[in-house]
Phi, psi and omega in degrees: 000302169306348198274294173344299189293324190313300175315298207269007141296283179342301199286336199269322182320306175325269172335291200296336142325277190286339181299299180300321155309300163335289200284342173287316207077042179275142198291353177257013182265160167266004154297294228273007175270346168330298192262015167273151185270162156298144171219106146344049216254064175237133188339290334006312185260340159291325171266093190351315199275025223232150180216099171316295209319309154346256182304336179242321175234034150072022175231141209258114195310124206261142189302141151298126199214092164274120137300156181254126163241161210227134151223158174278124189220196179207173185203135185245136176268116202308331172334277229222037199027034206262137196263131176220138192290158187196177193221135167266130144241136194217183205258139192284340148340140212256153196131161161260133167229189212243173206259138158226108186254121233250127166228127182280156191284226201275326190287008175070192183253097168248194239272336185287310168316326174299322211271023168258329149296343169282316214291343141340292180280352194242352150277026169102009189220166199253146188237116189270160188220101156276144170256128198263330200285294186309315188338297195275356179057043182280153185265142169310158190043089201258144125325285174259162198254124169244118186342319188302305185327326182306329192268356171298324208254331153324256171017296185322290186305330173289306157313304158352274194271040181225018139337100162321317190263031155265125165279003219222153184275344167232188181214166196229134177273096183278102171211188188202142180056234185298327142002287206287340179266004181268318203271008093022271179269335161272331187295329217255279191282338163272008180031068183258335188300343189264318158223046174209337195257122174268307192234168174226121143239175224190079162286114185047040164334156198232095203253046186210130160323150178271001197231003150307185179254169196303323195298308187306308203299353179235343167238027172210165184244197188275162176289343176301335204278000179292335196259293207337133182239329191308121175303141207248132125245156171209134180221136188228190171216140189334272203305347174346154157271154242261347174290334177302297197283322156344319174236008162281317158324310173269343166281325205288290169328292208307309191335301201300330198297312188284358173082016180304164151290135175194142168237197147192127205231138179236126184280146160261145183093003189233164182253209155308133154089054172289352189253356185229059126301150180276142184324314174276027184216031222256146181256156113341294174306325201245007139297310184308281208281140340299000174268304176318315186291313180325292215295312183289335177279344172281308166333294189295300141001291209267350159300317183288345173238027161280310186325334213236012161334136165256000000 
């Protein structure tokens, strides 16, 4: 019988214990780990991200806010005379500004992708969108990857940078999901990286030919990414899937190894497509991460083409 009381003393002490631990948040109970924060325990000048101006006197670097206007053009890629439709967006204030050319991934570009080229244009620069896919009378979400479309998105770049309202004598390269193996296969194998391409960004790129085999497709990334010379951004979000990240990570690795500029910023809470979800399936998390990923990807945009003023 005493043995009995000891136990239901023992256990209510216990309970009462973790109910007040609890209610602190204290860090060895499993309420209170709920509420440890994560920690950065890297130098100061180690974290990119990082600001005085910020963190000691409050002050936050205010966004370039363009209105934007849009026209509809076309362009021919001379290979093969083939016509392909595209959209300028540019800042509406009279003026030049630096090139930025936007290639949309496998959903092509519809009305959700454009706003990653308006939103663009609206930090200040003029951004040609081409659709590689209708030029071809391709159906949105393609299986295979056709070969041609590259020189469609080559062709593109020449066009840019021949824009009366363009400043800048190169242009820096934007795309997302298949988007990153066409801006890819043009820096690298149309060897534009050499003379026409200042930078490559990339949101969840898609860094493997599409018409590999399963195997490349879950463990290897493409061979092109060894030679990209070009400076590198890439932004993903935690949840990416997992043959997508699997090789962006280790090409990011190898890049750093060969001594590329290369970064790779990754959100936490967010999956694939966090900057074009639709409002009704739309996060917190993927507002946090698409305003950042904007502002930081223009930022990096407009270092990398100051060089290149005309």
């Amino acid at each position: 019988m005493l043995g009995k009381t000891l136990v239901v003393l023992m256990t209510g002490l216990l309970c009462a214990k973790a109910a007040v631990a609890g209610e602190m948040g204290a860090a060895d109970t499993v309420t209170g780990r709920q509420f440890d924060a994560p920690s950065n325990r890297l130098p100061t000048d180690k974290k990119f991200w990082w600001s005085d101006d910020w963190y000691d006197r409050g002050i936050l670097p205010v966004p370039v806010n363009e209105q934007v206007i849009e026209r509809k053009t076309s362009y021919t890629n001379t290979a093969d005379g083939t016509d392909v439709p595209a959209i300028i967006y540019r800042p509406k204030r009279a003026g030049k500004f630096p090139a930025i050319f936007f290639q949309h991934g496998r959903r092509g570009l519809d009305k959700y992708v454009q706003r990653l080229a308006r939103r663009m244009a609206a930090r200040g620069f003029v951004v040609l969108a081409p659709d590689v896919y209708e030029a071809r009378f391709i159906n949105v979400m393609p299986l295979e990857h056709k070969r041609e479309t590259e020189g469609d998105v080559n062709a593109g770049i020449d066009v840019l940078l021949a824009l009366p309202d363009v400043s800048t004598s190169k242009a820096c390269i934007y795309s997302h999901t298949r988007g990153g193996y066409y801006s890819l296969r043009v820096a690298v194998h149309f060897k534009r990286q050499q003379d026409a391409l200042a930078c490559y960004v990339s949101f969840y790129p898609h860094w493997q030919n599409p018409n590999a085999t399963e195997p490349e497709q879950v463990y290897r990334y493409a061979p092109e990414l060894d030679r990209l010379t070009l400076p590198t951004r890439i932004f993903i979000g935690e949840y990416e899937q997992y043959q997508r990240r699997r090789s962006i990570e280790t090409a990011v690795k190898q890049m750093k190894i060969m001594g590329r500029d290369v970064r790779l910023i990754i959100y936490p809470g967010v999956g694939r497509g966090f900057d074009f979800r639709p409002p009704h399936v739309r996060t917190f998390a993927d507002d946090l991460a698409t305003k950042d990923s904007n502002l930081r990807a223009a930022a990096f945009f407009r270092k990398q083409l100051a060089k290149w003023k005309k």
